[in-house]
C-alpha positions in Angstrom: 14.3 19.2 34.2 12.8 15.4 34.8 10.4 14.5 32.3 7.2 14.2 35.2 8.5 17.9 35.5 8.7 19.0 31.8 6.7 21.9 30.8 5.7 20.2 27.6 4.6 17.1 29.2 2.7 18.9 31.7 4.0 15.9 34.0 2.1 13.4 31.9 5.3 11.5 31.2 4.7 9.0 34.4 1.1 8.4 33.5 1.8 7.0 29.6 1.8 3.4 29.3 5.0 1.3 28.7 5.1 -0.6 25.4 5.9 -4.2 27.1 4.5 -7.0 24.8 4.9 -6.4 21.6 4.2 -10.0 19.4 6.4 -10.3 16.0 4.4 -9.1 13.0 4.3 -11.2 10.0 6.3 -9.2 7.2 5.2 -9.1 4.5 1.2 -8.6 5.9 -1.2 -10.6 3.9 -4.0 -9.0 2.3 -5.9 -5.9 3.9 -9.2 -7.4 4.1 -12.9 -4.5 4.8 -15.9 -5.1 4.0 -15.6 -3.9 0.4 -12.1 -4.1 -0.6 -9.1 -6.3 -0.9 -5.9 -4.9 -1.0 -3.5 -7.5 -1.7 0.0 -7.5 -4.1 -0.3 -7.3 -7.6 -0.4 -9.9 -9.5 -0.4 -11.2 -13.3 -3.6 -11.4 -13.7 -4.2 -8.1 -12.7 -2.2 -6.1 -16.0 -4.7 -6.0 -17.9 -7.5 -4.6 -15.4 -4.3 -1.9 -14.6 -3.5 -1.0 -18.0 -7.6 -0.4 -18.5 -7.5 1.7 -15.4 -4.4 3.8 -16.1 -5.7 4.2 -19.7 -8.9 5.6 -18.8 -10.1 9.3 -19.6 -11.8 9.4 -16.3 -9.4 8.5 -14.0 -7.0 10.5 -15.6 -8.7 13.8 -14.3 -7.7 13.0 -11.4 -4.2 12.0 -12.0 -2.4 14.5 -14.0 -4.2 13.3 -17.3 -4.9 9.7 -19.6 -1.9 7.5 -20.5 -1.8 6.2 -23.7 -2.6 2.5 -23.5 0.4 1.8 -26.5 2.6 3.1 -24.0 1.5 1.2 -21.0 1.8 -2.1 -23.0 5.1 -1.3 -23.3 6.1 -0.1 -19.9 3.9 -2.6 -17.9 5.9 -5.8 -16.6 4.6 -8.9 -18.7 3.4 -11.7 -16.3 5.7 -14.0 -14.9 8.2 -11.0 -14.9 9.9 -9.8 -12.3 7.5 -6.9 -11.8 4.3 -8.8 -11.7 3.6 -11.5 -8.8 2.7 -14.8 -10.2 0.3 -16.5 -8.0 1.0 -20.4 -7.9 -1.4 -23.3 -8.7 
C-alpha cells in the first residue's frame, strides 16, 4: 500500500506539508521569557532563594514532604561550583 493509499492516513499523506526551511536553533536557548516569568539557568545567587523553597512546609505538600534545610546546606552546590552557574560581571 502507497501512503496517499493507507487506511490510517485516510490518503492525507500528499496533503501534509514538507518541512523545507528549517533555521539553526541557538543551543543552549536563552531565557524563556512570558509575561510573568523568567525561566533561565540557575545561578549562584539563586541557592539561597532554592534552599528556602525546598525547605518550606508548604511546598513540601506538594512534593513528597519538607527537606530539612541542614541537609540542603550540605547537598546544595556552593557558588562558583560546578553545579551552580556563576554569572560574570
Amino acid at each position: 500500500s502507497t501512503p496517499a493509499s493507507d487506511p490510517v492516513l485516510g490518503g492525507r499523506a500528499n496533503r501534509l506539508p514538507a518541512v523545507t526551511d528549517m533555521a539553526p536553533v541557538p543551543w543552549p536557548p536563552g531565557p524563556i521569557r512570558t509575561e510573568r516569568l523568567v525561566l533561565r539557568k540557575p545561578e549562584a545567587r539563586d541557592r539561597t532563594a532554592v534552599i528556602e523553597l525546598f525547605s518550606s512546609p508548604e511546598v513540601g505538600t506538594y512534593l513528597g514532604g519538607r527537606q530539612r534545610r541542614d541537609e540542603l546546606e550540605q547537598s546544595m552546590p556552593e557558588p562558583g561550583s560546578a553545579g551552580l552557574h556563576s554569572r560574570g560581571g
